[in-house]
C-alpha positions as CSV (number, residue, x, y, z in Angstrom):
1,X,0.0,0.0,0.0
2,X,2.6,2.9,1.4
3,X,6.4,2.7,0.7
4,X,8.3,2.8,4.2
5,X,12.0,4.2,3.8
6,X,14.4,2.9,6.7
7,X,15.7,5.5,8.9
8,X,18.6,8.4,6.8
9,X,21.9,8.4,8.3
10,X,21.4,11.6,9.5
11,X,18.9,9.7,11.9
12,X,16.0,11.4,10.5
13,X,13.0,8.7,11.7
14,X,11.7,6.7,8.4
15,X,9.3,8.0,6.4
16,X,6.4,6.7,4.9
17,X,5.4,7.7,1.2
18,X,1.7,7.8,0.3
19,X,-0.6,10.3,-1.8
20,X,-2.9,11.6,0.9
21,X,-2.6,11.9,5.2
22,X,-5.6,11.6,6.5
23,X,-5.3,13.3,10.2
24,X,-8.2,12.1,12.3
25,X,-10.6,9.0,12.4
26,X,-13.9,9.9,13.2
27,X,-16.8,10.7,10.6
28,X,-14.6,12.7,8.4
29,X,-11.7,10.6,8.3
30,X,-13.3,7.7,7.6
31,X,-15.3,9.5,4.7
32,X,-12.1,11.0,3.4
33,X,-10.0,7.1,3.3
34,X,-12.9,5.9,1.8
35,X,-13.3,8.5,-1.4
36,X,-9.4,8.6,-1.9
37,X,-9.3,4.9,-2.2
38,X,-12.1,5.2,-4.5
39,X,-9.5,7.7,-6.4
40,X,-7.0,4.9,-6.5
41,X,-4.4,7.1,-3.8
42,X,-2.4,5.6,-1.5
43,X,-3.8,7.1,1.9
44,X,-2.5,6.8,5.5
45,X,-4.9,8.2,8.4
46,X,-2.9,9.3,11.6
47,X,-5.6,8.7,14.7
48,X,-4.4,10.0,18.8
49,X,-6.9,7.0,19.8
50,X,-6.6,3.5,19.8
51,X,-10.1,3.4,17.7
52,X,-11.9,4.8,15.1
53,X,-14.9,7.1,16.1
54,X,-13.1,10.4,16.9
55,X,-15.8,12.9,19.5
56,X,-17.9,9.4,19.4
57,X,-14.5,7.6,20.8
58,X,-13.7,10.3,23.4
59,X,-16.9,11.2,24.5
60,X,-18.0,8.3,26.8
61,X,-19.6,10.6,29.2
62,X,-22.9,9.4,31.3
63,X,-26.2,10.2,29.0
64,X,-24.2,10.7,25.8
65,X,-26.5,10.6,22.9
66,X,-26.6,12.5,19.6
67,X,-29.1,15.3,19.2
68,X,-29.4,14.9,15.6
69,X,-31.8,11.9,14.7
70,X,-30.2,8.7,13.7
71,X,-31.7,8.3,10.6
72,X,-30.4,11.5,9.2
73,X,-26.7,11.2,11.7
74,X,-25.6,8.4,9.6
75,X,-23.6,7.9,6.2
76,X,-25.3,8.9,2.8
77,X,-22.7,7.6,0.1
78,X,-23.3,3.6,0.2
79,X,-26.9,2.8,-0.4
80,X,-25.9,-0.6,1.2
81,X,-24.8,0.3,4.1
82,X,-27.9,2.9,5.0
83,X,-30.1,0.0,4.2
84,X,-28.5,-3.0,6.1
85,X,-28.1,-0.4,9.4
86,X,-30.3,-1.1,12.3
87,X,-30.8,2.0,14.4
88,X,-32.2,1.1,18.1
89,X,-33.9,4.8,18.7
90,X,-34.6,8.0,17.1
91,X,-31.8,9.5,18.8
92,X,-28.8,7.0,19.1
93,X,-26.1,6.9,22.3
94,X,-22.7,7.0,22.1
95,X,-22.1,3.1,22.5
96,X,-24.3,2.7,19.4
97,X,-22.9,5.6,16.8
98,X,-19.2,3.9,18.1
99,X,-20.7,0.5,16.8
100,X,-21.8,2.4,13.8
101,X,-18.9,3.6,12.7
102,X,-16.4,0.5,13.6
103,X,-18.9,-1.5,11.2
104,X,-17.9,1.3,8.3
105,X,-14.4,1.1,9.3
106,X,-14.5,-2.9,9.0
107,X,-16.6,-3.1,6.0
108,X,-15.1,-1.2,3.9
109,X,-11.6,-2.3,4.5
110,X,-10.0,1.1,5.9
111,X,-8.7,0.4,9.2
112,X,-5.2,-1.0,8.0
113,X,-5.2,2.1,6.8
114,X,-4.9,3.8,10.2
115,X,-2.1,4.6,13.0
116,X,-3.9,4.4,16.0
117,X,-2.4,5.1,19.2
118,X,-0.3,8.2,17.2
119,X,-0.1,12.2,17.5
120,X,0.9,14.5,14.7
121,X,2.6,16.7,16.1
122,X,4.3,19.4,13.4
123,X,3.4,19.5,9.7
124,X,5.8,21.5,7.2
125,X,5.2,22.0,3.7
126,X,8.3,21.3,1.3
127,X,7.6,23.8,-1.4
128,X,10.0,21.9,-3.8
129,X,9.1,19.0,-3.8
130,X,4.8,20.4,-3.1
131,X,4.9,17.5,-0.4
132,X,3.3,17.8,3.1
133,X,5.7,16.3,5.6
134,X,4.1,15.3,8.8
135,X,6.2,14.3,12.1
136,X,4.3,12.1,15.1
137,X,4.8,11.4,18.4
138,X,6.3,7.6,17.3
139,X,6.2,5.9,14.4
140,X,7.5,7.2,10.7
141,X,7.0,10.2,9.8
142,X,4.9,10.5,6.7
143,X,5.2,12.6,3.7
144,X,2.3,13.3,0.8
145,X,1.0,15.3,-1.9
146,X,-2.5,16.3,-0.1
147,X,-3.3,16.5,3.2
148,X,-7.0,16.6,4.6
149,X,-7.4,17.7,8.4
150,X,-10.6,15.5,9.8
151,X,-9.2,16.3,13.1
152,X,-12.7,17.6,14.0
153,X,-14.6,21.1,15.6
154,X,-15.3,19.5,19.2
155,X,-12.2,17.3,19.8
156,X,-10.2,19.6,21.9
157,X,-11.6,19.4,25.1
158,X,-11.5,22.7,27.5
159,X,-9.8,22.1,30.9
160,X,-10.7,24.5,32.6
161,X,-7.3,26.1,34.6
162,X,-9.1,26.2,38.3
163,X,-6.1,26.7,40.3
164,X,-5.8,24.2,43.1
165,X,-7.3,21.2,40.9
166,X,-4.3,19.1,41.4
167,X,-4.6,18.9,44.9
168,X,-8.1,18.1,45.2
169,X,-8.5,14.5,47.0
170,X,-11.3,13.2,44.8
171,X,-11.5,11.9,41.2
172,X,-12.3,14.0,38.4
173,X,-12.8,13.8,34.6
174,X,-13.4,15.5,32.0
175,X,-16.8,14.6,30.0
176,X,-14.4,14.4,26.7
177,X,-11.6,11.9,28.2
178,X,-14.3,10.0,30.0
179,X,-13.0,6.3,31.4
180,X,-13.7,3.8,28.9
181,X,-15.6,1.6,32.3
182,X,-17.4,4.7,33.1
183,X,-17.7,6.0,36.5
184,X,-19.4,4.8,39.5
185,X,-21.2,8.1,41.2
186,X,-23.0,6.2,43.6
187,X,-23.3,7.2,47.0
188,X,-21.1,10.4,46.1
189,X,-20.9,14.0,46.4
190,X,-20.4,15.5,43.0
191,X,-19.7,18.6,41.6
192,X,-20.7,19.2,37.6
193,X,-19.2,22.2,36.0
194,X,-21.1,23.5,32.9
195,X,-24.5,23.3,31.6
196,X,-24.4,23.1,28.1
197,X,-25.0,20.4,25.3
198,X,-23.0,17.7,27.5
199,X,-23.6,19.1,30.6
200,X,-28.0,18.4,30.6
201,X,-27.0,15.2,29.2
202,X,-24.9,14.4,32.0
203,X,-27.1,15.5,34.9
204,X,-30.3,13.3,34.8
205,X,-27.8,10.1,34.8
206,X,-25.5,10.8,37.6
207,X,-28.4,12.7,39.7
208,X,-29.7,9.4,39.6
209,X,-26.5,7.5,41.1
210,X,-25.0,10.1,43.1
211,X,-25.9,11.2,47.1
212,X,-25.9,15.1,45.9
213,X,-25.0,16.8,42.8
214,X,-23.9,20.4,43.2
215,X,-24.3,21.9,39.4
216,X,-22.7,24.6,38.6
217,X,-23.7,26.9,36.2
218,X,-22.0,30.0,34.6
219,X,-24.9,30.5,31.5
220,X,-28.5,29.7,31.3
221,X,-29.1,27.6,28.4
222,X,-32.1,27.3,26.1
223,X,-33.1,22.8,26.3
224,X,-36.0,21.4,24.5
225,X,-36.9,18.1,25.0
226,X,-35.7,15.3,22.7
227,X,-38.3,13.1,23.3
228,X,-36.8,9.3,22.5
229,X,-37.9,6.2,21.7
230,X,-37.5,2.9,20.4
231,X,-36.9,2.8,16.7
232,X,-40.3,2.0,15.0
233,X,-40.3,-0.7,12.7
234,X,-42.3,0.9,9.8
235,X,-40.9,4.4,10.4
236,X,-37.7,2.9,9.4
237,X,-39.2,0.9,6.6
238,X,-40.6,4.1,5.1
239,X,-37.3,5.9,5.5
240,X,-35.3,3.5,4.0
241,X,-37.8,3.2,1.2
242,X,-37.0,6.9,-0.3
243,X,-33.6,7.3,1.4
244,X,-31.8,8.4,-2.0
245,X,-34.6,11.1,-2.4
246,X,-34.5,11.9,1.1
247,X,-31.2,12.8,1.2
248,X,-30.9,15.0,-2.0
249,X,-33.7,16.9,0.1
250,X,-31.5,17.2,3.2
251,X,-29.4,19.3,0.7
252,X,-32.1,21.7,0.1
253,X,-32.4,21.9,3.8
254,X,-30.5,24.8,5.6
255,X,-29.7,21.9,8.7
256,X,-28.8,19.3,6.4
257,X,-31.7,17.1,7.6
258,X,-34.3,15.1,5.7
259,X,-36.7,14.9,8.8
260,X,-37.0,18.2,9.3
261,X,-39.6,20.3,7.2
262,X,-38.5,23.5,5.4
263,X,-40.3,26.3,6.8
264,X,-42.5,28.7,4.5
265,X,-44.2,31.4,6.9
266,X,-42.9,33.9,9.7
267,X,-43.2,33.5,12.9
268,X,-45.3,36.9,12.4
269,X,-48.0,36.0,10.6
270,X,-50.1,33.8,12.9
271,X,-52.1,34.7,15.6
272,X,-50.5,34.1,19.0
273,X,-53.0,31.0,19.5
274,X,-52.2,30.0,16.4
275,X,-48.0,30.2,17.1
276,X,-48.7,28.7,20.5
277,X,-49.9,25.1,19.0
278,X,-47.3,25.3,16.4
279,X,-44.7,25.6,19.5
280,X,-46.5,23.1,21.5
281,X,-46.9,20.4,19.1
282,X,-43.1,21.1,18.5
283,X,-42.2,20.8,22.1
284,X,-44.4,17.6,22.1
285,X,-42.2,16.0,19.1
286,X,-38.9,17.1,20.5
287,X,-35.8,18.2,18.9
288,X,-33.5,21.2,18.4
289,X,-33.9,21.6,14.7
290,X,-37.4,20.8,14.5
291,X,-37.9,23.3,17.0
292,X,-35.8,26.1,15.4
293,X,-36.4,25.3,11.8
294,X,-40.8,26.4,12.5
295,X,-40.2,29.4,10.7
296,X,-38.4,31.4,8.5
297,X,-37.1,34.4,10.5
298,X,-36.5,32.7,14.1
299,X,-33.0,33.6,13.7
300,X,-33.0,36.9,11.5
301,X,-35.8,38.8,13.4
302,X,-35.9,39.7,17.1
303,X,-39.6,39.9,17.8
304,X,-39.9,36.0,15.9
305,X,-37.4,34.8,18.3
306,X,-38.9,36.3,21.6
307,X,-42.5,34.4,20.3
308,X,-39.9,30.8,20.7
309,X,-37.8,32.0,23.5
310,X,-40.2,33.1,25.9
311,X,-42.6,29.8,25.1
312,X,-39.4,27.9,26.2
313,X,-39.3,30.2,29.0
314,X,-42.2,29.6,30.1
315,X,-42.0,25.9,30.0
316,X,-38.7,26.1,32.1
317,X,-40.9,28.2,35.4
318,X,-43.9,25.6,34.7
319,X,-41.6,22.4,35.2
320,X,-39.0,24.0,38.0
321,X,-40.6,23.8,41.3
322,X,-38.1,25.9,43.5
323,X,-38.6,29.5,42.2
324,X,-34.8,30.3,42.7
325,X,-33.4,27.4,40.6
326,X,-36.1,28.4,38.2
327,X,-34.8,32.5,38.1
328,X,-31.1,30.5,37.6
329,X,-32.0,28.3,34.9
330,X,-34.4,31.0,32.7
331,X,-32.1,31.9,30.2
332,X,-32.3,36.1,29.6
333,X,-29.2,37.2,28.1
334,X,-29.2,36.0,24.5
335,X,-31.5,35.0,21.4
336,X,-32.5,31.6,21.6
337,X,-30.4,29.4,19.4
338,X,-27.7,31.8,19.0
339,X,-26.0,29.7,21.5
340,X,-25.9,26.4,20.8
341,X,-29.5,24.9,21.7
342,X,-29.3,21.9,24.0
343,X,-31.8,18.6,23.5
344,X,-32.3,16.8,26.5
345,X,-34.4,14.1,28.5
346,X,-35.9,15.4,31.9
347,X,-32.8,18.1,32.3
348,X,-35.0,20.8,33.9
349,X,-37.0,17.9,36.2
350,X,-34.3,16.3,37.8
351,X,-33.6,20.1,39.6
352,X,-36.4,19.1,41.6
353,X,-34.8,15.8,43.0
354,X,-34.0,16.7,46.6
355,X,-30.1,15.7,46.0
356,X,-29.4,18.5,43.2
357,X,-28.3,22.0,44.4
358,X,-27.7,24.9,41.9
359,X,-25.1,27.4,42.0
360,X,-25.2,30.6,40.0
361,X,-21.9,30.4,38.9
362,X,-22.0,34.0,37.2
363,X,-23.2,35.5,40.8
364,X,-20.4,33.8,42.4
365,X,-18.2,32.5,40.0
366,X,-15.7,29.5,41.4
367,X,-12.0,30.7,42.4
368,X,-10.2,27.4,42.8
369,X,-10.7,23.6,43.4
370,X,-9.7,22.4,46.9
371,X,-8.6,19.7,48.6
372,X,-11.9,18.9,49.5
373,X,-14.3,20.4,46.9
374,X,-15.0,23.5,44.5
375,X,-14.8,26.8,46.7
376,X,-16.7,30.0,45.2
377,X,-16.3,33.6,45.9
378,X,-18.8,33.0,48.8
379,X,-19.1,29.0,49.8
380,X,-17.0,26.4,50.0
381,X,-18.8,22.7,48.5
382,X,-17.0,19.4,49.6
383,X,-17.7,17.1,47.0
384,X,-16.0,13.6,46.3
385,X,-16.5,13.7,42.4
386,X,-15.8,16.4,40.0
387,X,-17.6,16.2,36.3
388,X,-16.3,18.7,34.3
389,X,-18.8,19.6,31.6
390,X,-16.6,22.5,29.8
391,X,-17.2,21.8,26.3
392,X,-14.0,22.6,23.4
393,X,-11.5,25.0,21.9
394,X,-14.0,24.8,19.2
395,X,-13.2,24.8,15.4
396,X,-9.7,25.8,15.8
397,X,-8.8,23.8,18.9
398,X,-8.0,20.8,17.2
399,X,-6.4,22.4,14.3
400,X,-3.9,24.4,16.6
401,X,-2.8,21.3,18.4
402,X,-0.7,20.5,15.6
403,X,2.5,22.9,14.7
404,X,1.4,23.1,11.2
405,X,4.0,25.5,8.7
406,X,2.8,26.5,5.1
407,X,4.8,28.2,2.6
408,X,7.5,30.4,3.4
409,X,7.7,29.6,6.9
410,X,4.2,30.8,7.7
411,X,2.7,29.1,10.8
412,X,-1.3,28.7,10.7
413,X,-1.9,29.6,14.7
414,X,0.3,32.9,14.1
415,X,-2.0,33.4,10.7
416,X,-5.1,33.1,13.2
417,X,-3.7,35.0,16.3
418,X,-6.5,37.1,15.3
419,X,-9.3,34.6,13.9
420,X,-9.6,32.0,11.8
421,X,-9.5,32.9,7.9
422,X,-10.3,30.1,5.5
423,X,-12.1,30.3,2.0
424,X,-14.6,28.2,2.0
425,X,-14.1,26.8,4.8
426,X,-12.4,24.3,3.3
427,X,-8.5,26.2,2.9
428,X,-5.9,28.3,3.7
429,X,-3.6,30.6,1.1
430,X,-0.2,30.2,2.6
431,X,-1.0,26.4,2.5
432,X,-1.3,24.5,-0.8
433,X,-2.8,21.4,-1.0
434,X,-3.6,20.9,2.7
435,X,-7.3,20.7,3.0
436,X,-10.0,20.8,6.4
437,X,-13.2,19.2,6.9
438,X,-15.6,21.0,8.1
439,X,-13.6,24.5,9.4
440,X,-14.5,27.8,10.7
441,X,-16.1,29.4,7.4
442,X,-18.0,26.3,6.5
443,X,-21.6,25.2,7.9
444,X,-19.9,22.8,9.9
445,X,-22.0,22.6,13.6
446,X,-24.5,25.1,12.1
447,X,-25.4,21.8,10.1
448,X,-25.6,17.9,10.2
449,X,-22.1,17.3,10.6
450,X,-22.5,14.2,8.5
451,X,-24.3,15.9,5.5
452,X,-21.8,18.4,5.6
453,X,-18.6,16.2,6.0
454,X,-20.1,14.2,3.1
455,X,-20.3,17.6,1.0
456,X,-16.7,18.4,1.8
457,X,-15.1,15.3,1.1
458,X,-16.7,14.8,-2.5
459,X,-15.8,18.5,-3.2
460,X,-12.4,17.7,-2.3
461,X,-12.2,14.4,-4.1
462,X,-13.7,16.5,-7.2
463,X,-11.3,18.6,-6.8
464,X,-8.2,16.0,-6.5
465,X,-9.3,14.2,-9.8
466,X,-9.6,17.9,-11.3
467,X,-5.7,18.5,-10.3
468,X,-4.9,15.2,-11.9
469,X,-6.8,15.6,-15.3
470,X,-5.1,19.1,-15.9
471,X,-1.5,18.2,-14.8
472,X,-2.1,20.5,-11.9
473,X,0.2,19.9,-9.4
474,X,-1.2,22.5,-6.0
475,X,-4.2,24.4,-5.4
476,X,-4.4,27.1,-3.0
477,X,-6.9,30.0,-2.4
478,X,-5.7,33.5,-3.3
479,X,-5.6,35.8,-0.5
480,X,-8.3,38.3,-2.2
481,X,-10.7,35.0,-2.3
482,X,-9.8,34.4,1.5
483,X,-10.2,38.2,2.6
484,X,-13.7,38.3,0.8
485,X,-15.0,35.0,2.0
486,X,-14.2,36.0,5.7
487,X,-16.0,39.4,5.1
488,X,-18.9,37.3,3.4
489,X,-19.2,35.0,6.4
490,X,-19.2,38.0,9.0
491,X,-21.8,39.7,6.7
492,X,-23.9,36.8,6.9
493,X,-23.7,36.7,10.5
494,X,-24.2,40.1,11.4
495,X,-27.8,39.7,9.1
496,X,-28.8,37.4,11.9
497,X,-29.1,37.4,15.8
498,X,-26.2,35.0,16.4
499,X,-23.7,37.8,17.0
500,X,-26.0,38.6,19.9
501,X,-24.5,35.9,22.4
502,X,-21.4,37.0,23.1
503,X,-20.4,34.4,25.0
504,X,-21.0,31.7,22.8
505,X,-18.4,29.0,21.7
506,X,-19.4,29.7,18.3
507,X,-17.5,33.1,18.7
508,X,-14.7,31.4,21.0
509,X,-16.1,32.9,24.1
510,X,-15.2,30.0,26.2
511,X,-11.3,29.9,25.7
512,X,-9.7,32.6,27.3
513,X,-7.3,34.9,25.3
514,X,-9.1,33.4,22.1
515,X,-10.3,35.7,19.7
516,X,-13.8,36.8,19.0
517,X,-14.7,35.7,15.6
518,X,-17.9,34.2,14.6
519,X,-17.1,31.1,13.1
520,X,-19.9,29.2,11.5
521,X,-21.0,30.1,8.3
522,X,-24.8,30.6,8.9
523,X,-26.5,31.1,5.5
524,X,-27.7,27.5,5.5
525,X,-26.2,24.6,3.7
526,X,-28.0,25.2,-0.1
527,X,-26.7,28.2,-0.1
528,X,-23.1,27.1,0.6
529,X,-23.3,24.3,-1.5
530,X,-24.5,26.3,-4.6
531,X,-21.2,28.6,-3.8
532,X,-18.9,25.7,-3.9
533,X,-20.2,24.3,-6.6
534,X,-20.1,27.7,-8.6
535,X,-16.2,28.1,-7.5
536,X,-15.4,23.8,-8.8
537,X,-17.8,24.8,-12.0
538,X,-15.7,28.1,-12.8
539,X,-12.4,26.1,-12.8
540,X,-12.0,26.8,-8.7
541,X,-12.3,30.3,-8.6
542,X,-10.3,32.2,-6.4
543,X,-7.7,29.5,-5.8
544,X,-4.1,30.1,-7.6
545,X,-3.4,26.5,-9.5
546,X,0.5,25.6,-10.1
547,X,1.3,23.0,-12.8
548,X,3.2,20.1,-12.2
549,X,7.0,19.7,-13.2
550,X,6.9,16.0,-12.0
551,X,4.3,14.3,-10.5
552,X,4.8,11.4,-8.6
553,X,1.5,9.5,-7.7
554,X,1.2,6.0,-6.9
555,X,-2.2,3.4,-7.3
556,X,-2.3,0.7,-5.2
């Protein structure tokens, strides 16, 4: 498959010789082996873990469970595979989507493909030779035309710097380096830190284990209910019946999702009765997207998103009993869904258990972990167990792990000291031929991730067999194309309420010292899909194309 050159005399490691690295193994990677072995490329994949799965390898936490439903979470681009798939419920947990994707890996034949168990840790471009060189923490290093970043937008997890957590006499763990046998809460004092996506997932599971759960919380966050079940028989039948139409129409869908309908009217136009059972019958389906996608201006007009945001309100006082967890947990400060909207099962009830406590962790925010417990700027709680729900260094994190040098000696962290700039989403100028799956710039988590990784990848793959038909040896955007797609992308935003959560992740909010930059492109998915398609169709547009002096590509 890939040539392996024994180590120089110099005592330079080996290197390994292949068309394409491959960094990352979860849904993108996988994706991305799959269509350059369809190309005929030797390809090696570089994965930190010792499995495939990526977030849905990591993430092992209590309650873990996508919020996207399965049916529409799952691989597009083998008819096969989407009909020989069993999905157990509407929304699938962890354990399952892991099983999912190790039957992908297995079936189609990509897993000696991997490294597992391996870091790359500095990337250089060889502008001579137009060759990616990647080093890792053992192993060869590996050297190739292309390389493609599935490293992923949630895979850096944020440890929060607490000072004193070192010393502290308890266990803790992060919800994104979770054990692999899980944790036993039972009986024990525990502290959870955060309350978004992970963090109402987490809560009703070790509420039920633990002797007290101390939560706290720094934001309010909007959570609908997801409302799961058992996998009905004919609902898959039906699915799978018209899943090549359905998933052309999750393209025409700003979400990327077949199951959710494209809305038609403003939130404006009914009568509040009217808007009220629209919102109602929503809440009583369940779902984030469902739930946001009811009209058409929920996210572009103020007064349409206080109609959704203060129905959700008022479901949060009706189910809280104790009115000052309910004042902590009614989110005021932002649009609803221009933080991230959370999907959850019984999130809000489980605050009236007797053995959960909520701190306003804005009112008194926590100054360090103890020996014994978290201590606030006005109490001290002695816990035995610490959860730390803190979500990622999201979009970049990942990205900025890895000491990655373009041409002429140009570093991509120092490019984005001040904010990511990509065009398309999908690459940098200053580095040829290296290409990301699903970065800032792109739909990425403003979408399914899956729709949108599969978008990506045959873009890129279009684009690979483009380079190879011309005699084209690089591609890189222009830095006009890059400046103007960044201004695009913050145009679009600024058309929309998004910008109004300031402390969203989505802006990088949650690192500190991280730059404020919207990141998502938010004009919905048709609308980026008709652009890249434009850019392929007008021989790549805005990209500067170099032809080859000697290409050296091998088939395997």
């Amino acid at each position: 498959m890939s040539e392996v050159t024994p180590s120089n005399s110099d005592g330079q490691a080996a290197r390994e010789q292949v068309d394409v690295l491959v960094v990352g193994a979860g849904f993108g990677g996988l994706y991305a082996m799959y269509r350059m072995r369809a190309l005929g490329l030797r390809v090696r994949c570089i994965e930190a873990a010792d499995g495939v799965g990526g977030t849905w390898f990591w993430n092992r936490y209590p309650g873990a469970r996508c919020d996207v439903e399965s049916l529409d979470y799952s691989y597009s681009f083998s008819n096969e595979l989407q009909q020989e798939w069993r999905w157990s419920h509407r929304y699938a947990e962890q354990p399952e989507i892991l099983a999912y994707l190790n039957h992908v890996a297995d079936r189609f034949e990509l897993r000696p493909h991997i490294r597992f168990e391996t870091r790359v840790t500095a990337m250089q471009y060889d502008a001579e030779r137009a060759t990616w060189v990647a080093y890792t923490n053992h192993g060869p290093r590996v050297e190739a035309r292309f390389a493609i970043m599935a490293s992923g937008n949630l895979s850096a997890p944020r440890i929060p710097d607490f000072p004193g957590i070192e010393r502290f006499n308890g266990e803790w763990h992060h919800s994104a380096r979770w054990p692999k046998d899980g944790v036993d809460f039972s009986g024990k004092r525990v502290a959870l830190i955060g309350t978004g996506a992970t963090g109402v997932q987490m809560l009703p599971k070790i509420a039920a284990q633990a002797s007290m759960v101390t939560v706290f919380q720094r934001t309010a966050n909007f959570s609908v209910p997801a409302r799961n079940y058992p996998m009905p028989e004919d609902e898959e039948r039906e699915q799978k019946a018209h899943y090549p139409a359905l998933r052309k129409a999750a393209r025409l869908q700003n979400s990327g999702m077949s199951r959710v309908p494209i809305p038609t009217r403003s939130a404006l136009e009914l009568s509040d009765d009217e808007r009220l059972r629209v919102y109602e019958a929503l809440w009583q389906k369940g779902g984030s997207a469902r739930m946001m996608g009811a009209f058409t201006d929920l996210m572009r007009n103020a007064a349409a998103n206080e109609t959704l945001a203060s129905f959700v309100r008022e479901k949060i006082r009706s189910i809280v009993k104790d009115p000052a967890k309910r004042e902590i947990l009614t989110p005021c400060d932002h649009p609803i869904g221009s933080r991230r909207l959370c999907v959850d099962t019984d999130y809000y009830e489980t605050f009236n258990r007797d053995n959960v406590a909520l701190v306003d962790a804005r009112r008194t925010p926590i100054q360090e972990i103890t020996e014994r417990g978290v201590r606030t700027t006005d109490a001290e709680y002695e816990v035995d167990a610490i959860a730390f729900a803190t979500g990622f260094d999201a979009m970049t994190g990942a990205l900025n792990e890895v000491s990655i040098t373009g041409r002429d000696g140009i570093r991509l962290r120092d490019k984005w000291a001040a904010g990511p700039a990509t065009y398309l989403g999908l690459m940098v100028h200053g580095f040829p031929n290296l290409f990301i799956v699903t970065g800032p710039g792109s739909p990425s988590v403003k979408a399914n991730m899956v729709t949108a990784i599969e978008q990506h990848l045959e873009w890129i793959s279009d684009c690979l067999t483009y380079l190879d038909e011309h005699n084209l040896a690089t591609i890189e955007p222009t830095a006009d194309a890059e400046d103007r797609w960044v201004e695009h992308v913050n145009e679009v935003a600024n058309g929309t309420l998004f910008p109004k959560a300031t402390n969203s992740w989505y802006v990088g909010a949650n690192i500190p010292g991280k730059p404020r930059v919207f990141m998502p492109y938010v004009a919905g998915l048709p609308a980026y899909i008709k652009i890249c398609d434009e850019v392929a169709a007008d021989g790549y547009r805005g990209f500067e194309l170099q032809k080859a002096l000697c290409l050296v590509t091998g088939h395997s």
